[in-house]
C-alpha positions, -999 to 999 in steps of 0.1 A, spaced: -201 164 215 -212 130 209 -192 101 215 -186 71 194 -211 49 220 -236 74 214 -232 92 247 -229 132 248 -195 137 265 -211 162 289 -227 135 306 -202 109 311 -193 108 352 -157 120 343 -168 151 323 -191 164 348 -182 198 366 -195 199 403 -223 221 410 -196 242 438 -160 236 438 -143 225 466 -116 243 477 -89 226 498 -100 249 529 -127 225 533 -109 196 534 -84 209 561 -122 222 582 -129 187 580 -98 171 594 -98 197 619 -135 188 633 -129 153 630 -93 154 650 -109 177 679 -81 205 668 -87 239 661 -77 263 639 -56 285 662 -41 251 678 -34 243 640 -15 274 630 8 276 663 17 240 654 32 251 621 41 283 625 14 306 608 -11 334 619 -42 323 627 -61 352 604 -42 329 573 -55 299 580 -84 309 589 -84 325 556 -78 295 533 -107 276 556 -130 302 542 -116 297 508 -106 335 509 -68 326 501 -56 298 482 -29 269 494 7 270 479 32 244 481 48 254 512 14 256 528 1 221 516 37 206 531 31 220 563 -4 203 565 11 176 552 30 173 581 7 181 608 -27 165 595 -14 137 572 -33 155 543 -13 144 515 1 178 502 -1 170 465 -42 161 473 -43 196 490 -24 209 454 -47 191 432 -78 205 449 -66 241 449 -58 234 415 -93 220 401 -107 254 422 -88 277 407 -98 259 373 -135 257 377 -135 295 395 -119 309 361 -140 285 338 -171 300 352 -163 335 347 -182 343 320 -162 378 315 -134 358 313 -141 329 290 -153 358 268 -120 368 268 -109 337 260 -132 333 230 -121 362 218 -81 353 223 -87 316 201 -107 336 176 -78 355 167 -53 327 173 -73 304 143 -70 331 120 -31 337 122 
């Protein structure tokens, strides 16, 4: 699509999908590195199993509310950041599975004809 200006809206710096999402695991990998803490140190401090953390730092297991609060608390990660990020993963994950945005297709070709 081509906007008024001209400029094809897949191009404007807002409307560009990055090349690998980021899931909030790396963000917490991060903050771990960077405050000399690790992962185990991390979970006793608020009260999880290690294997689950170590889980969402892989990005094998997403971050729920109660998780991102309990960051929150012990990195100063704001938990709605941590939200947001799982969020736009989850987003971008399902966008770019083409099975699914088949499906999808499919779903709003029906829809515009009831």
């Amino acid at each position: 699509m081509i906007t008024s200006s001209g400029i094809a809206t897949d191009m404007i710096a807002n409307n560009l999908t990055p090349f690998e999402p980021t899931h909030p695991g790396e963000l917490i990998k991060d903050e771990l590195e960077t405050n000399h803490l690790t992962q185990a140190k991390l979970a006793e401090s608020i009260g999880v199993k290690p294997s689950h953390l170590n889980e969402i730092i892989k990005g094998k297991r997403g971050v729920n509310t109660e998780m991102a609060l309990l960051i929150e608390a012990a990195l100063n990660i704001p938990a709605e950041l941590l939200l947001n990020l799982q969020r736009d993963y989850n987003m971008q994950v399902a966008k770019s599975d083409t099975s699914f945005m088949k499906r999808l297709s499919s779903i709003r070709n029906i829809a515009a004809v009831l």
